[in-house]
N, C-alpha and C positions, 0 to 999 in steps of 0.2 A: 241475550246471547248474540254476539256480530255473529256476520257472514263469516264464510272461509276468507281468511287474510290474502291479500295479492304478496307472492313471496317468491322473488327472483329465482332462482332454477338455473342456470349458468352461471357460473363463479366470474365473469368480468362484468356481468350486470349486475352482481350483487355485491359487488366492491365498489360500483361508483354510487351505492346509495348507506354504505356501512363504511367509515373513515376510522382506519386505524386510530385507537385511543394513544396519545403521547405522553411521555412519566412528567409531572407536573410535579411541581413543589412548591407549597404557598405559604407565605409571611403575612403576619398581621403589623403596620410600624405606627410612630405616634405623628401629629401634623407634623412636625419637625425636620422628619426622616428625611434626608438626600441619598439617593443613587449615587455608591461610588461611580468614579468616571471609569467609561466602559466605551469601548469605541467599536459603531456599530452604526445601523442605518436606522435614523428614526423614523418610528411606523406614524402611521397615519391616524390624529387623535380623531376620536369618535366619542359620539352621545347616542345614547339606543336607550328603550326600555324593555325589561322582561318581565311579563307578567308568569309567576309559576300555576303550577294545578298540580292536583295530586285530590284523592278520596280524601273523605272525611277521616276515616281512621291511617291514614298517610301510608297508605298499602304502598304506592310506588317508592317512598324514601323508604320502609322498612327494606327492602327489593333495590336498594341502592337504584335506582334507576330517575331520570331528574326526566321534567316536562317542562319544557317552557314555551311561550309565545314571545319572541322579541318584534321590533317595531323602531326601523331605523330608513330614516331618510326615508320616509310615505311606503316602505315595504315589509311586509308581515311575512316571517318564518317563521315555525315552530320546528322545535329539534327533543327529538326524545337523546336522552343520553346512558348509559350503563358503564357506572363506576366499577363494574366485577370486569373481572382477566382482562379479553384485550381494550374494553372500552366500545362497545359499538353505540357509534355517533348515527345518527339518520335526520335530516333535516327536510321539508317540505313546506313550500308556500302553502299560505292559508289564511281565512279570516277569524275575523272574531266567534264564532259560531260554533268551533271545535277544532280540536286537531286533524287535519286530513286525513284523509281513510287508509293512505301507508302506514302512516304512524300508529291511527285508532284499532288497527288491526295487530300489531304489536303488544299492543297494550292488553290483549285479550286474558293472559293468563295472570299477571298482576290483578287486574280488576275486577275479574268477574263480571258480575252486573255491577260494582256500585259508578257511581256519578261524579265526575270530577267536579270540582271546586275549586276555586282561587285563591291561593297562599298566602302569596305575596308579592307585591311587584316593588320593581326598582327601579331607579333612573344612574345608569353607567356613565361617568366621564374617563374613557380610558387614554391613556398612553403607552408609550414604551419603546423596546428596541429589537432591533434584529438584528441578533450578533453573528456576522458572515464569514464564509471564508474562499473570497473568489464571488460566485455569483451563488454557492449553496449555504443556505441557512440554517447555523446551528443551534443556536437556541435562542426563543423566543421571552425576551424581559418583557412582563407585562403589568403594569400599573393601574390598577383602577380604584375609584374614588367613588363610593357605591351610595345612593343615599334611599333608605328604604320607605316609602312612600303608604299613605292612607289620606284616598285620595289627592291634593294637591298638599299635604301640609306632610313633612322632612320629620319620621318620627326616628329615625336613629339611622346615622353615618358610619359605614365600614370601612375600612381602608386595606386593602388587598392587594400583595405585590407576587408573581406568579413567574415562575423560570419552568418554562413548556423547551421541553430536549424535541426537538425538531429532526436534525442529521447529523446532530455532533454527540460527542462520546460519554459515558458517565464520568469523567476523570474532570469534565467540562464544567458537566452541571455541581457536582461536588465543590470543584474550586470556586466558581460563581456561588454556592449557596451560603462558601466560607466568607463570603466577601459581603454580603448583605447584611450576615448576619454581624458583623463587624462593625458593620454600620448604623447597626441598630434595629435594625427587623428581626419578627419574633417567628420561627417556624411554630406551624400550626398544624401540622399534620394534614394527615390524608381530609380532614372535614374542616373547610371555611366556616368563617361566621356567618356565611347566609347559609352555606350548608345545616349547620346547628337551627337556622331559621325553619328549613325545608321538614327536616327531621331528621336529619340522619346523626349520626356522632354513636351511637351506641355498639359495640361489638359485642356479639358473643363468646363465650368461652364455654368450653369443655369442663370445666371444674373449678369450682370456690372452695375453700377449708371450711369443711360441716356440712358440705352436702353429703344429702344422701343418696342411694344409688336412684333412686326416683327423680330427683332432681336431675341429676345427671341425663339419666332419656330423654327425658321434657326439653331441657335445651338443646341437647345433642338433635332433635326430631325438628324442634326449631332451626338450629342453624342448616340444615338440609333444605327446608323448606326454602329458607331465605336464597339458598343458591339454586334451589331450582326454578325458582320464579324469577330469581335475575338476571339468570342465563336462557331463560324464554325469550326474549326477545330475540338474541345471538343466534340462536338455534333457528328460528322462523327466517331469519334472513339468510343463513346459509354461508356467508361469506368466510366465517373463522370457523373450521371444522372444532377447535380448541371449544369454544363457546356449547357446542349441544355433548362432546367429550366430557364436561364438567355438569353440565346439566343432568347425563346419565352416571357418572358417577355419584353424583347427589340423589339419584333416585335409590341406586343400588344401596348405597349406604344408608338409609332411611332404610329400606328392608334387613340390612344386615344390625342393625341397630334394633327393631323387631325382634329380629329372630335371637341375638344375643342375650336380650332381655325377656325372653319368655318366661321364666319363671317369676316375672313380677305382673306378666300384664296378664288380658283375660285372654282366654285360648281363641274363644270363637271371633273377637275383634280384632287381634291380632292378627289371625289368616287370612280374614276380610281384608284388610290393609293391605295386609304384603302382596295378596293376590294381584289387587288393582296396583300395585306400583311395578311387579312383578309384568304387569301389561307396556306399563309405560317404559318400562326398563327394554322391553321385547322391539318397542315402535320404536325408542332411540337408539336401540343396538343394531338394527337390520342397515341403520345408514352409517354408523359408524363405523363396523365394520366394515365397509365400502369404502370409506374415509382412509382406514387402517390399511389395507391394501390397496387404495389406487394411490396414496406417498410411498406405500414400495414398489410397486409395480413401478412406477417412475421415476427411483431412485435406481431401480436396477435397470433399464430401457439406458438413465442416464450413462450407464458404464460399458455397454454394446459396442458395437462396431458401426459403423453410417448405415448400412446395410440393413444390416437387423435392429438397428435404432429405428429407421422409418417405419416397419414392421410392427415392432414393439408399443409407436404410437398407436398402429390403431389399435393394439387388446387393451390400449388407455380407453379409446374414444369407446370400445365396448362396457368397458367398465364404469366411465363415467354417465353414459347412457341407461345402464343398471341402476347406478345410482340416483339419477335424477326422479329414474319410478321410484325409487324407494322412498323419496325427501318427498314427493308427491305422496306419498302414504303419511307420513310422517304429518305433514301439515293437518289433512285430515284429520290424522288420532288430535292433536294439539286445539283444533278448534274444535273439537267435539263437547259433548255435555256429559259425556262421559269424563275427559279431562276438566273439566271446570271442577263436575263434581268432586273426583278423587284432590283437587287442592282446598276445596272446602272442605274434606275430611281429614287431610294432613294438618290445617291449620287448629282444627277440633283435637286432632290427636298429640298436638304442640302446646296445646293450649291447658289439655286435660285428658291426660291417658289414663285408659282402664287399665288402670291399676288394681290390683288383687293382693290380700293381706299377706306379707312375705319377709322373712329376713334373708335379703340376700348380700353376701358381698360381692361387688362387679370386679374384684379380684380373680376370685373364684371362677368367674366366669368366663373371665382371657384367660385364666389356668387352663382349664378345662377345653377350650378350641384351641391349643397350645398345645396340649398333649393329644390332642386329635389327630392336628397334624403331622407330630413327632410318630404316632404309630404309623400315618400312611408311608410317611421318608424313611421312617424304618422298611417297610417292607418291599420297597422299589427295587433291590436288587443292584448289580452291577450293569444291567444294558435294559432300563424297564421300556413299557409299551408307549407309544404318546399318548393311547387312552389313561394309564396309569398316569403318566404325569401331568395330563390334563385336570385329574382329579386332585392332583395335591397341591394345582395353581389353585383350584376352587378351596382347598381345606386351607392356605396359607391365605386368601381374604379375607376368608371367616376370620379366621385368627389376627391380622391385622385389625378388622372392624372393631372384631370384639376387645381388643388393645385400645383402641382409640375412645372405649367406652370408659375404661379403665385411669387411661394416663391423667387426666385429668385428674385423679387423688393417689398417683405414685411416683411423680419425683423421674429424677435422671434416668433410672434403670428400663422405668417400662418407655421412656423418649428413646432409647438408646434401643431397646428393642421392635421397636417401630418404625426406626430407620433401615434396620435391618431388614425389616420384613417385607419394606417395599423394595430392599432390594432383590430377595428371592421372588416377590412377585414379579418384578419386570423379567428376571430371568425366566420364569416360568410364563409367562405373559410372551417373551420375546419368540421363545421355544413354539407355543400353539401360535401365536401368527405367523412363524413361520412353515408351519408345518399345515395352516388353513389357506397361506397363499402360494404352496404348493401343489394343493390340492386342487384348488381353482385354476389355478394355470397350467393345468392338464387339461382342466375342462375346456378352457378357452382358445387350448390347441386345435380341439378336438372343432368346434365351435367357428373358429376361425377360417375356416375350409383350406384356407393357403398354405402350401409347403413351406416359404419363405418363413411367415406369421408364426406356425406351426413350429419351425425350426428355433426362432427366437423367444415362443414362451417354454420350451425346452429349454433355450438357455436359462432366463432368469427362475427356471422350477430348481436347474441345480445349484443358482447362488441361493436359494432361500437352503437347499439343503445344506449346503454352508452355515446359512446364519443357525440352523436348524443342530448342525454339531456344536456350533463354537457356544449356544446356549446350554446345548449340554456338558461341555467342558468348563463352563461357568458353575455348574450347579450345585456338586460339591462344595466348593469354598461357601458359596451363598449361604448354605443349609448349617454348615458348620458355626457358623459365624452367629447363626438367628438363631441356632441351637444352645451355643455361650449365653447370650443373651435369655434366652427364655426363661433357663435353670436361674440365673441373677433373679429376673424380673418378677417370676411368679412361683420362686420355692418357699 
């Protein structure tokens, strides 16, 4: 088990060690290939080597996540990288002896204890272009000539052409990808041929024809797993709120995948489970929600007056100060041995769920949270509580999860009712965040000692009651709409 990971805590310090990921799109072409003419600044050819790593059973490609050691012109970096949402890139000097302790610390929830090993290494001859406009770079042509190495002897040659959108537009990268491939380069999707080296290439899916609803969990508890450990790294650094927002919806959804399927697993391993993700759900939700209202708190600060804008900063700098304790908690639960162990049991329960002798159909079972919710929305009334409608954003997840168990062996109808359903959740979602940063921004009136201060989280308490009506004036149509859908999906 590492130490507690060193993990930036101010968001301008943890941006300059997380670099936003850029949309890539890679060709494979044959020796022959020429680069249509493209008029652009040619980059600077370069020779490097990258030695990769990864465990023995390739935990970090399963974790979309790449490790490399590169080695150019006498200088050693090592760069962890994560292919999930926004890409967080982290790079750090280092020797031969291991990845530095920024990175090794990172790495803590992919690997557990096991022990990196060495993949495969390569020797780069790269080129390319930098297609500008004025002195800003809009997308980056890059050409490299890969040759895969064992020891000094050349055991198989890649050839990889690569258009990285920089500051120019998708209309850009689109027209360039028409123009390569014209020329004769083969897109190759999201995973290179060294990527298929690393291990990665495999997706999962929600549902094949013949599975059975057991099948169906297994993966389903799988592909959870695979986002929660990839978004570990993103979350430990702090920099993309997006990165631990997705990490905790993978946790929740892994419980809600549980609890949908109860009737197939064993009761007392199942509450075991859901308990400890239900903790982990608790440690990533205390900063998210932090997350959640300090982008409104200063979205609404943004639409103030000068006056009550400087005001307004500081229930930021309180808010963000809250949060920073909170991401300090966070770290802890994430290095702990408690969270190691609860991923060694997600991976056990991915692997091979106690399963219990049952015919169920997972129809039945989005039925059935389908009609749960339909009685609560029935009984809300014409002007309900926010505690009532609080309760039927929790019945309308369920019922989305348990959907999501389902879609996978029914076709358009249950897709169609699954769109819908996130759309009454964000209504219902939009509804209690604003009716919780309402609530807080009373508190931080209060809190705030200043009449000024005082007088301007007044104002942004009565824009969230805004947002807090116009979500209600959305709810109707929502409900209607998932209500069409439901009767199609699960009659």
């Amino acid at each position: 088990m590492l130490g507690r990971p060193v993990v930036p805590y101010d968001r301008a310090v943890a941006k300059e060690h997380a670099l936003n990921g850029r949309r890539a799109l890679r060709f494979s072409f044959t020796p022959g290939f020429r680069l249509p003419e493209l008029e652009g600044q040619e980059l600077e050819a370069r020779v490097f080597t990258s030695t990769y790593f990864d465990s023995k059973d390739r935990a970090l490609a399963r974790a979309h996540l790449t490790l490399r050691r590169r080695i150019e012109k006498g200088k050693s970096v090592w760069r962890l990288l994560s292919s999930a949402s926004s890409g967080t890139r982290v790079e750090a000097p280092g020797g031969p002896a291991g990845p530095p302790d920024e990175l090794r610390s990172l790495l803590v929830g992919a690997l557990g204890d096991r022990s990196l090993e060495q993949v495969v290494k390569v020797r780069v001859r790269r080129s390319g272009l930098a297609l500008q406009e004025g002195s800003k770079e809009l997308v980056a042509v890059i050409v490299d000539d890969v040759a895969v190495l064992d020891g000094r002897r050349v055991t198989e040659r890649i050839k990889e052409l690569r258009l990285e959108l920089v500051e120019g537009d998708e209309d850009l990268l689109t027209s360039l990808s028409k123009s390569v491939r014209r020329a004769g380069a083969v897109s190759t999707g999201d995973t290179s041929r060294l990527g298929e080296v690393l291990g990665f290439g495999r997706e999962l899916k929600n549902g094949k024809p013949g599975w059975s609803a057991t099948d169906l969990v297994a993966e389903m508890l799988a592909c959870q797993l695979v986002a929660i450990v990839a978004h570990d790294p993103g979350t430990r650094l702090g920099a993309d709120p997006e990165e631990l927002h997705a990490m905790r919806v993978a946790t929740r959804r892994s419980r809600a995948i549980l609890r949908t399927a109860r009737p197939l697993l064993d009761p007392a391993w199942t509450e075991s489970l859901r308990a400890e993700l239900a903790w982990l759900a608790g440690s990533l939700g205390e900063v998210r929600d932090l997350d959640v209202f300090c982008a409104r708190l200063e979205a609404g600060v943004a639409r103030l007056g000068a006056r009550e804008r400087r005001a307004g900063k500081k229930l930021v700098a309180l808010v963000a100060t809250e949060r920073g304790e909170a991401r300090g908690r966070l770290v802890e639960a994430l290095s702990s041995e408690r969270y190691q162990a609860l991923l060694v049991t997600l991976q056990a329960a991915a692997d091979s769920p106690a399963f219990v002798p049952a015919e169920v159909d997972v129809r039945e079972l989005a039925a059935k949270q389908f009609h749960k919710l339909r009685k609560v929305m029935d009984a809300l009334g014409r002007d309900p509580t926010d505690e009532l409608l609080h309760r039927a954003r929790i019945k309308a997840k369920h019922a989305r999860y348990a959907a999501e168990v389902a879609a996978g062996r029914d076709g358009k109808a249950a897709a169609r009712y699954l769109q819908r359903a996130k759309r009454l959740q964000d209504v219902l979602g939009e509804h209690q965040d604003a009716v919780v940063a309402d609530r807080k921004l009373r508190a931080l009136a209060v809190q705030s000692g200043g009449t000024t201060t005082a007088f301007a989280a007044g104002r942004l308490a009565e824009l969230e009651r805004g947002n807090r009506r116009a979500a209600r004036e959305a709810l109707p149509k929502a409900w209607r709409r998932l209500e069409q859908a439901g009767a199609r999906a699960w009659a």
